[in-house]
C-alpha positions as CSV (number, residue, x, y, z in Angstrom):
1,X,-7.9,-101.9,-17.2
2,X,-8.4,-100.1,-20.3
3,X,-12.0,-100.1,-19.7
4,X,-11.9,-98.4,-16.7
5,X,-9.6,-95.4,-18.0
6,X,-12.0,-94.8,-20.8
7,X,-14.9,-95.0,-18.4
8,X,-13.0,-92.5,-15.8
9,X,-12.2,-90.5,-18.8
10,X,-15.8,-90.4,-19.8
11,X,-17.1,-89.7,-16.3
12,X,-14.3,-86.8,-16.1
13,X,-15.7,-85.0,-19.1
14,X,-19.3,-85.3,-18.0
15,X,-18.3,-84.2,-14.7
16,X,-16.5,-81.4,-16.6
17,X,-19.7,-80.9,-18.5
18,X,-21.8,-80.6,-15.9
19,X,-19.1,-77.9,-14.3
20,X,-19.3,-76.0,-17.4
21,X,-23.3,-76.0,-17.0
22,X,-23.5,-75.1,-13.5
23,X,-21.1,-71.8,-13.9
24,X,-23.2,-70.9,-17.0
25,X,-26.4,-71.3,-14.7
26,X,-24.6,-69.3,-12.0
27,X,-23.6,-66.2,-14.9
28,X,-27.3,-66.4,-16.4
29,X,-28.5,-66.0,-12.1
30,X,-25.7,-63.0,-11.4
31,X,-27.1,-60.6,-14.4
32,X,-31.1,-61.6,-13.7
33,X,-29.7,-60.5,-10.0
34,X,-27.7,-57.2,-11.4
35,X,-30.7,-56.5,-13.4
36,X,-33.2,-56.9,-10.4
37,X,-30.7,-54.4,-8.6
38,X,-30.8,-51.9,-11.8
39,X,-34.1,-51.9,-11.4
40,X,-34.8,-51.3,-7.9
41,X,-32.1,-48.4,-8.1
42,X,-33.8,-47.0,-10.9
43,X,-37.9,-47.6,-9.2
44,X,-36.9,-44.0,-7.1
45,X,-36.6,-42.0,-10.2
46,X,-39.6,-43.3,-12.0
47,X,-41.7,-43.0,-8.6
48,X,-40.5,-39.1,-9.6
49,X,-41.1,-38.6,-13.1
50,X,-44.7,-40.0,-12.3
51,X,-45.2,-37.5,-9.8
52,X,-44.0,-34.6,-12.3
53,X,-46.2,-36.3,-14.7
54,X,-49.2,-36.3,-11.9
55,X,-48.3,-32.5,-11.3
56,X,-48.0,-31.8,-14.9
57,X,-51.4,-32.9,-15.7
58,X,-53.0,-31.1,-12.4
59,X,-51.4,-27.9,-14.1
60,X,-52.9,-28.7,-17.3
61,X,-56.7,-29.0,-15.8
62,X,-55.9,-26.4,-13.9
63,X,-55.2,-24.5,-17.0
64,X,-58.1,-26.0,-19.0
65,X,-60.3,-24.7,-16.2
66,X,-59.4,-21.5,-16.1
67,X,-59.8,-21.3,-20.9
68,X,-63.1,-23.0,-19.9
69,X,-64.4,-20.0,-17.3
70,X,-62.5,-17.5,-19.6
71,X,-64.2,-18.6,-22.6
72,X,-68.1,-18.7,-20.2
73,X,-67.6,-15.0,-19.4
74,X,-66.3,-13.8,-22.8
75,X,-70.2,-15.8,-23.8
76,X,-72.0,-13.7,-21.2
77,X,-70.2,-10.2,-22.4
78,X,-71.7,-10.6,-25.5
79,X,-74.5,-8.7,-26.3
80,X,-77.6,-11.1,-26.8
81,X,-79.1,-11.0,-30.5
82,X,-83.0,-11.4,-29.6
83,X,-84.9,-8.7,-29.8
């Protein structure tokens, strides 16, 4: 009878084990789910800041364009050296 009450005993703790396991398992899931959600909350805002960025760097050529032409003219204003 002994036997049998250290057995149940042992089997109790394993099951117990096992318990302990499965809720860590289950935490570990929850944040990779919390983290997923972080994420897709926070996809919006970096969809925006890549279309400043986009916008940011069409304002740059645009601006680099316009030294480029600038700097073309300035060339042709100058009187010419050959004789």
């Amino acid at each position: 009878m002994l036997l049998f009450h250290k057995l149940f005993v042992q089997f109790g703790d394993l099951l117990s084990f096992g318990g302990k396991v499965l809720l860590l398992a289950a935490e570990v899931l929850l944040l990779l789910v919390q983290g997923l959600l972080l994420f897709c909350k926070l996809l919006p805002i970096l969809g925006e800041l890549l279309l400043i960025l986009g916008e940011l760097q069409l304002l740059l050529a645009a601006l680099l364009l316009l030294l480029v032409q600038g700097l073309l003219l300035f060339c042709k204003l100058l009187p010419s050296s050959s004789p």
